[in-house]
C-alpha atoms as one frame of an Amber mdcrd trajectory, in Angstrom:
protein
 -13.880   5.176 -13.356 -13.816   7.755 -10.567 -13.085   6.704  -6.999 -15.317
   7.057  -4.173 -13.288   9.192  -2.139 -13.133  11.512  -4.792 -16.745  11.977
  -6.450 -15.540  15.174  -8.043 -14.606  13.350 -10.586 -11.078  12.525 -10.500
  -9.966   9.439 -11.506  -7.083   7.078 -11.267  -4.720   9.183 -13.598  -5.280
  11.778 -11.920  -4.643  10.416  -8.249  -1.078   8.433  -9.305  -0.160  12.203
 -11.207  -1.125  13.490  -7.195   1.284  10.761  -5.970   4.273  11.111  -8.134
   4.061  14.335  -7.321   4.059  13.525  -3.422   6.936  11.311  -4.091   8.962
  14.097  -5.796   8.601  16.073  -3.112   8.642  14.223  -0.066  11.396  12.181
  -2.154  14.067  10.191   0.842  11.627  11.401   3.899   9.310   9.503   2.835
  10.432   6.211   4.429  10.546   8.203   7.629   7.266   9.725   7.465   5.590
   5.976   6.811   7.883   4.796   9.460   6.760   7.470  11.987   2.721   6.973
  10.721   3.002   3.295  11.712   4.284   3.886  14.930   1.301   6.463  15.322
  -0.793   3.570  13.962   0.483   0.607  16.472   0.673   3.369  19.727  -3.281
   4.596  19.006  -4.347   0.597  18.858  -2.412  -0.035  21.741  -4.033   3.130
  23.838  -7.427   1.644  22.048  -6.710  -1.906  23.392  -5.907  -0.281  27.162
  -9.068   1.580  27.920 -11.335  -1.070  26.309  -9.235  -3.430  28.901 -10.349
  -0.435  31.697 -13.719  -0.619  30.510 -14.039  -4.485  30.401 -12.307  -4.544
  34.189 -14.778  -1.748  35.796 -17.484  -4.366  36.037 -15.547  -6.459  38.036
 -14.263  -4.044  40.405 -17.758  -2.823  41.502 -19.135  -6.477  42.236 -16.021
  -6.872  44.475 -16.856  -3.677  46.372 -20.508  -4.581  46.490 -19.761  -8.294
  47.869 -17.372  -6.486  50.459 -20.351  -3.873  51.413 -22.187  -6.536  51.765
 -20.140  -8.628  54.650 -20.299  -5.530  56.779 -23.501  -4.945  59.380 -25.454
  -2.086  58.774 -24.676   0.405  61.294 -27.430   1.653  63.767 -28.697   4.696
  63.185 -30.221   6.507  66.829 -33.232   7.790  65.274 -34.720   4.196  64.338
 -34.264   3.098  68.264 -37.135   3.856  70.445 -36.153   5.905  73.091 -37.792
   5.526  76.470 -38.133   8.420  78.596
């Protein structure tokens, strides 16, 4: 049974030949490379988790500032007063 990933036909065999091979090679890095892919992992979720926090706090800030626009007077502008000459 062929896996999704791979439609061009390869199958399990094939992938845990791929694998072994991968282990061969990468052979006593390998705990450091998983190591250094979760720490990629957990840093990207955490940077993910941040700017959805930045995005979830903008609302906020811009009712403040429109409540505090709000409290100050409008300021009068010359050419709505009648001027009597």
């Amino acid at each position: 049974m062929p896996l999704a990933l791979f439609s061009g036909g390869v199958g399990y065999a094939e992938v845990l030949v791929i694998l072994a091979i991968a282990l061969i090679v990468f052979g006593r890095r390998l705990p450091g490379v998983a190591r250094s892919l979760g720490r990629s992992i957990l840093e990207f979720k955490k940077g993910l988790k941040d700017v959805q926090d930045d995005i979830e706090a903008e609302p906020e800030d811009e009712s403040e500032s429109g409540n505090a626009k709000a409290d100050v007077p409008p300021a009068q502008n010359d050419s709505n007063t009648e001027k009597k000459e």
